[in-house]
N, C-alpha and C positions, 0 to 999 in steps of 0.2 A: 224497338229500333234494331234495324238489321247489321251487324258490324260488315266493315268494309271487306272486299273479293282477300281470298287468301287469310285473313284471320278466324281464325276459330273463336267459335261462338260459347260463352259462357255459359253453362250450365245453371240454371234456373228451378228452383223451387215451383211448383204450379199446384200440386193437391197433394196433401197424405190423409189416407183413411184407413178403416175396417169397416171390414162387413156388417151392417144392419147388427143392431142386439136385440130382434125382435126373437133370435133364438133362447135367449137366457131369460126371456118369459116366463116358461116353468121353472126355473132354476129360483126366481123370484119368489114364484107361488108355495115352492116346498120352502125358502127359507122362510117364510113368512109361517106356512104351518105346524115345520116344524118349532121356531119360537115357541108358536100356543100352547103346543102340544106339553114341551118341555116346563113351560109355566104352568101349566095345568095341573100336571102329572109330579109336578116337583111335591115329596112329603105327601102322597097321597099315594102310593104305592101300596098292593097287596103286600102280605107279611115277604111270600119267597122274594123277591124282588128288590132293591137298594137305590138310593138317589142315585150312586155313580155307574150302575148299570144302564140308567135310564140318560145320565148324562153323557157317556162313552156312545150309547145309540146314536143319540142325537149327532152328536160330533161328527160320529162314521157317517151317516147321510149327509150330512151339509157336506163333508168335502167330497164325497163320491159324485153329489149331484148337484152341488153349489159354483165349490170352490174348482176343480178340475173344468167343468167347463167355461167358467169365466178365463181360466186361466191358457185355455185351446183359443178362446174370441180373441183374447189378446195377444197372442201368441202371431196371427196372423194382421197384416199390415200392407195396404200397398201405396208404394211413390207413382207418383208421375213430377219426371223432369220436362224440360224443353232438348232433351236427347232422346232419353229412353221412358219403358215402365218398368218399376223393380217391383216383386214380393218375396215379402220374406214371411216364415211360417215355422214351426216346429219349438220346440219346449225346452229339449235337453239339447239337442243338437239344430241348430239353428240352419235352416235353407235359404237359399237365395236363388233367382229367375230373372233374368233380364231381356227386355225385348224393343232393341234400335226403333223407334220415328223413320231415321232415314231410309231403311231396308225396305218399310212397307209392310202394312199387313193389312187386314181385313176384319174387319169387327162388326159382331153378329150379336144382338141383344136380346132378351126374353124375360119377359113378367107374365107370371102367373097372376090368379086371382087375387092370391093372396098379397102378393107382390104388385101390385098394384094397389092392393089398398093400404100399403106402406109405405108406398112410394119407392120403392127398388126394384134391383132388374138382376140379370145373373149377363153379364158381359163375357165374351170370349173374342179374344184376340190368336188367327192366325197366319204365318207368313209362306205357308206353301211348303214349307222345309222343315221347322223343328214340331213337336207336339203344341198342339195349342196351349193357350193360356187362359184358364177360367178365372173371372174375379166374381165372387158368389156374393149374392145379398147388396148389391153394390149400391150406398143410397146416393139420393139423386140419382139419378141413373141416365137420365138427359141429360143434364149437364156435365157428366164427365163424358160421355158419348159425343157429344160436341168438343171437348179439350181436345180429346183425343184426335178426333176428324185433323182439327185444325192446327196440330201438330207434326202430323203425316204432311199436310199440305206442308206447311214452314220448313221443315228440316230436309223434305226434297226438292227446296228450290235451293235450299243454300248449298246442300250438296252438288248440282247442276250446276251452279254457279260458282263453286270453286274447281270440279275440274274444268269448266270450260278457261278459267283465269288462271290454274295450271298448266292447260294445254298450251294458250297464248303467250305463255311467259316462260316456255320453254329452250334450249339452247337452240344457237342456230344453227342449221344443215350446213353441209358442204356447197350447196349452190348459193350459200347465205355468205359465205364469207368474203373478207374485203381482198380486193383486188390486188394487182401489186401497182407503184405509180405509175401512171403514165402511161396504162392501159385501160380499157373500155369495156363494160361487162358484154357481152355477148361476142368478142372477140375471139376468134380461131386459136385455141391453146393445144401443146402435146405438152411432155414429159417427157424430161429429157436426164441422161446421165452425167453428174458431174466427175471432176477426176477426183472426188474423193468418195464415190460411190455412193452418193444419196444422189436423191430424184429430185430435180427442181423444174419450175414452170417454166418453158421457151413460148412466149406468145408469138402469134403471128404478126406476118411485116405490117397487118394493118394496126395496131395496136401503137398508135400515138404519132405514125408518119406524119400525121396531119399538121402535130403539135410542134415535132422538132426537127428542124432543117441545119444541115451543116455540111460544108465546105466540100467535104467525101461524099455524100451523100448527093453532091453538087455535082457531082460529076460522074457518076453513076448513073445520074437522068438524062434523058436523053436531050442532046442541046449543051450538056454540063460541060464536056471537054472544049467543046470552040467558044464556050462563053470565056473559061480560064486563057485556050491559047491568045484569045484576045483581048484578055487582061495583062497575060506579057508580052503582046506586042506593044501595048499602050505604055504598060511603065519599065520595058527592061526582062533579065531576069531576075535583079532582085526581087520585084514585084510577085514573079514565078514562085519565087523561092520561100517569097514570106508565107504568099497564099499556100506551098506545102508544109511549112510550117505550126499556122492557125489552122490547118486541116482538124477537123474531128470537135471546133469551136463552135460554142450555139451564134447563128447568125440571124439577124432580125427579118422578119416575116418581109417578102416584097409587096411594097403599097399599088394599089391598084391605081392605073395611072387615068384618072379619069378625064384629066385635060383633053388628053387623046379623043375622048369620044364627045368632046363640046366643039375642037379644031374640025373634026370629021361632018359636023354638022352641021 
């Protein structure tokens, strides 16, 4: 199950192995020989010769060609996560290799004869950039070549698919941000100085005329001053005086007088 855009994906368990142990084969055959050998030879010694010479032999083989290479097979190890692939390898001083899914590589497999009729492959992973990565003796060998495949696919889609859910959920630009009230986005703005020396937005006259009508504003239009002077003829000039007064007040939108055009018809 794939987690949701933006969270990261838990790291996942998928194979850990070693290489084939069809190499400690002979490592088998000498410890199995030398056992007889040492059974055999045990108390049967010519006179120059002693048990614990013959037991000290023994010993030095098995670990020269027993014990040191069981312990190089085991020594090496590789993971595959649902991120990367790790190997680790070395005796006294332990090494570590890692190589991202999501980065991308390329993997190239090969069976010999031999290898083939043990069923392993020698796998090598490369991504253009660092030294490849060989994993040798690798068993099954199809079926980690398929993890792998399908690993690569998975971990570059979810990559793709968080920056693209990064990119969309990013801050908004300057042509993003909100307006001031009572203005209209694609309205005519400059920048203007105020008297305390920062810059603020003057929009233009069309920027909300539509919206708000007032008394000053009334009379600036054309028609505005003989509609007033004939509002103090009708009442006076108090009437004058109120309307200079309520100047600068919001006054209600004029209703369209539709009578007029049913009388006319």
């Amino acid at each position: 199950m794939m987690p949701p855009p933006g969270v990261p994906s838990e790291e996942l368990l998928i194979a850990r192995f070693r290489s084939h142990a069809r190499r400690l084969f002979w490592s088998a055959v000498v410890l199995i020989g030398v056992f007889g050998a040492t059974a055999y030879f045990y108390g049967n010694l010519p006179a120059p010769f002693e048990d614990w010479m013959l037991l000290a032999a023994s010993g030095l083989v098995v670990l020269v060609l027993v014990v040191i290479p069981f312990l190089v097979w085991l020594s090496k190890s590789t993971t595959i996560t649902t991120r990367r692939v790790i190997t680790h390898h070395g005796i006294g001083s332990r090494r570590r290799r890692e190589m991202s899914h999501a980065r991308g590589y390329t993997i190239s497999v090969r069976r010999g004869p031999l290898q083939r009729l043990w069923g392993t492959g020698t796998i090598t992973l490369s991504n253009g950039v660092d030294s490849p990565l060989r994993l040798l003796n690798v068993p099954n060998v199809t079926l980690v070549h398929e993890a792998l495949a399908d690993q690569i696919e998975v971990s570059q889609i979810l990559a793709h698919r968080d920056a693209q859910s990064g990119a969309e959920a990013g801050p908004l630009s300057d042509d993003a941000a909100p307006m001031p009230p009572g203005s209209r986005r694609g309205a005519p703005s400059r920048m203007r100085e105020n008297g305390d020396g920062r810059m603020e937005a003057a929009h233009g006259a069309a920027c909300g005329r539509d919206r708000w009508r007032t008394a000053g504003s009334d009379d600036d239009r054309p028609g505005g001053r003989a509609r007033a002077r004939s509002a103090g003829a009708r009442g006076g000039r108090g009437d004058v005086g109120s309307a200079r007064r309520h100047r600068g007040r919001r006054l209600p939108r004029p209703r369209r007088r539709a009578a007029f055009a049913e009388t006319s018809t």
